[in-house]
C-alpha positions as CSV (number, residue, x, y, z in Angstrom):
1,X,21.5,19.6,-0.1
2,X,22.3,15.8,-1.4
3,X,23.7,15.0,2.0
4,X,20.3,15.9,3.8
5,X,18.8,13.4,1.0
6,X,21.4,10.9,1.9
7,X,20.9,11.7,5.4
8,X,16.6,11.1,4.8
9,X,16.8,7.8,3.0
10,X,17.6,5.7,5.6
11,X,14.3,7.2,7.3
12,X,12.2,6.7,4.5
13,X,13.0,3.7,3.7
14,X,12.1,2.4,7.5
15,X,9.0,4.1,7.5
16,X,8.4,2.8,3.7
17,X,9.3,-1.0,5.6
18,X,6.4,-0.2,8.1
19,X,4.3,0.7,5.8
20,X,4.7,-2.6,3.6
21,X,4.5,-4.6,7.1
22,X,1.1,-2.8,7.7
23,X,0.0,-4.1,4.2
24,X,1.4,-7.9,4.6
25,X,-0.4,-7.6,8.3
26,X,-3.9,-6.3,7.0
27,X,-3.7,-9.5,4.6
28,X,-2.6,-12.3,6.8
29,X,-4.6,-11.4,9.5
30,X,-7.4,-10.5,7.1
31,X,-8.4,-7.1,9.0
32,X,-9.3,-4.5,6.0
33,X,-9.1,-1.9,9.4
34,X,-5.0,-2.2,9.0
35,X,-4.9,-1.4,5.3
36,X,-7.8,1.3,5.5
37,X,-5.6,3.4,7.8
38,X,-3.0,3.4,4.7
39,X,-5.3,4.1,2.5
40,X,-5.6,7.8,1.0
41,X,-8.3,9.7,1.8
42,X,-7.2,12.6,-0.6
43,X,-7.6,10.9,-3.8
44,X,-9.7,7.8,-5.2
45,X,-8.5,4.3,-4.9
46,X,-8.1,2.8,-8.2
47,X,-8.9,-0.8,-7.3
48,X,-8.9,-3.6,-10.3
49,X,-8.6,-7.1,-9.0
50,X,-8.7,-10.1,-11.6
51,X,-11.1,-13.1,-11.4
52,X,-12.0,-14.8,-8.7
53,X,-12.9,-11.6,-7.3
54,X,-13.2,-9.3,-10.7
55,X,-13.3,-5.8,-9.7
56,X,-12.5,-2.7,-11.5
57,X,-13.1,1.1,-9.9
58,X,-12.2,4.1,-8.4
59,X,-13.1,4.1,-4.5
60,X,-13.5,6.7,-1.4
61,X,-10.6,5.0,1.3
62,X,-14.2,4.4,2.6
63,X,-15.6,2.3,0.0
64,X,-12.2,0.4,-0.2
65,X,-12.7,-0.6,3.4
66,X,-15.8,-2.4,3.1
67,X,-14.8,-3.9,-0.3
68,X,-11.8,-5.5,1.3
69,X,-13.7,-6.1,4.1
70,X,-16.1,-8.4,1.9
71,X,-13.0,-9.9,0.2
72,X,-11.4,-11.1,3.5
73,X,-14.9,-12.4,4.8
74,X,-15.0,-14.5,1.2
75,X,-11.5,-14.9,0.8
76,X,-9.1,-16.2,3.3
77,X,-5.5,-15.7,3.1
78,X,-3.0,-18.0,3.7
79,X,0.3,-16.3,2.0
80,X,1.2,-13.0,1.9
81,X,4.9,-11.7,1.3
82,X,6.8,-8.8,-0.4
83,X,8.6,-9.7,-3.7
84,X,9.7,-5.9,-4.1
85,X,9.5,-2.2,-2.9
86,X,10.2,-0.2,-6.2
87,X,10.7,3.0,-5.6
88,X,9.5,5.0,-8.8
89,X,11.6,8.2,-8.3
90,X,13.0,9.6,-4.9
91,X,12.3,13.2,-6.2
92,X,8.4,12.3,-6.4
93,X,8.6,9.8,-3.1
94,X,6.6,7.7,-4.5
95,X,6.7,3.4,-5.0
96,X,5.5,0.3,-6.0
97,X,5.1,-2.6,-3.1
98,X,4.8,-5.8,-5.1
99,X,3.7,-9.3,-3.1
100,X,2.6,-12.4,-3.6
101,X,-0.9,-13.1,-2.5
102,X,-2.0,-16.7,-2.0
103,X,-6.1,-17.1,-0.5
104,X,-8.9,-19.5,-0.3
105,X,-12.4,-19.2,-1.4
106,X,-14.4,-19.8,1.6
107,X,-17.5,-21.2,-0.2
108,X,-15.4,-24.0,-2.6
109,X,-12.2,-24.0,-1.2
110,X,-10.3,-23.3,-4.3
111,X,-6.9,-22.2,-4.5
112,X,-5.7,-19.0,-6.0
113,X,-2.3,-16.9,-6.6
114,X,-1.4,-13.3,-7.7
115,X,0.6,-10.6,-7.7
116,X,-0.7,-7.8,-6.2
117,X,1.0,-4.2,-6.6
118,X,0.5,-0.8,-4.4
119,X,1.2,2.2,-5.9
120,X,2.5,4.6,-2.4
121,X,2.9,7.9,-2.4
122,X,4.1,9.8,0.1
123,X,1.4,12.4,1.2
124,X,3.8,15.0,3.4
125,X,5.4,15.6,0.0
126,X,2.6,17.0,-1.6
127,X,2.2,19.7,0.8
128,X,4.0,23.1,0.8
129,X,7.6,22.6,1.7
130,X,8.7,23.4,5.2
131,X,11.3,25.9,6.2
132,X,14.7,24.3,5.5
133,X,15.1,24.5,9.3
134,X,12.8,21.7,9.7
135,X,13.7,20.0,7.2
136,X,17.5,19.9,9.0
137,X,15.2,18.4,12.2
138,X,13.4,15.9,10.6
139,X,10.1,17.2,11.5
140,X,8.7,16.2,8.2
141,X,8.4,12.8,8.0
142,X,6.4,11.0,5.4
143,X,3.3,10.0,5.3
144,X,2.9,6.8,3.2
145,X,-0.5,6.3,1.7
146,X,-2.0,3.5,-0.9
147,X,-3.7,5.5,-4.1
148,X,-3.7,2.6,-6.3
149,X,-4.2,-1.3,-5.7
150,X,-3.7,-3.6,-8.8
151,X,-3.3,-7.4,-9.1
152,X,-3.0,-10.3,-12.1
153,X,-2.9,-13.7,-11.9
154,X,0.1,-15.8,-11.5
């Protein structure tokens, strides 16, 4: 059994790289389209974002979309990286993405930094395990998907 989870890691941790490119992608290129498909439509979004944009809620994947879709209409971005991919616990595939987000306010031009974390989890796990069989094929491959967005100022 811990040589199947040896074996997985390297796969999750490319798919968890795709995912985080996904999120750096939906940023530079300011398309809230990209990071609504990561978005989990089983939960809420918790969504709290510090001044100049000050919001604080729990969202449909929905209501995220047009929310971030009104932030990257007001707000362009101009820096977007990953500072870190925590993962919390490989038992509960779940993580923290951590990145730097630098933007413009499109009506003043001001300037502004922060750090803004994603809480992932991986939605396959959730779901009633496969026969080991599968598991052996790799059939099950995980399904990462934003359920929290948080961000403070640098």
């Amino acid at each position: 059994m811990a040589n199947i989870k040896i074996l997985l890691l390297p796969l999750l941790f490319s798919l968890l790289s795709t995912t985080t490119q996904d999120i750096e992608k939906a940023f530079l290129q300011n398309k809230p389209k990209i990071l609504y498909s990561l978005l989990s439509s089983k939960s809420s979004i918790n969504i709290s974002l510090p001044e100049p944009i000050s919001f604080s809620d729990q969202l449909s994947n929905q209501q995220a979309y047009f929310l971030f879709k009104k932030i990257f209409s007001s707000y362009t971005t101009f820096e977007f990286f990953s500072e870190s991919e925590i993962p919390l616990s490989p038992e509960e595939n779940d993580f923290i993405f951590k990145a730097r987000w630098s933007f413009r306010d499109n009506k003043n031009n001001d300037q502004h930094v922060l750090h803004i974390f994603f809480f992932m989890v991986n939605e396959n796990h959730s779901r009633a395990s496969p026969s080991p069989s599968s598991q052996d094929s790799g059939k099950m491959k995980p399904i990462w998907r934003i359920i929290e967005i948080k961000a403070e100022k640098i």
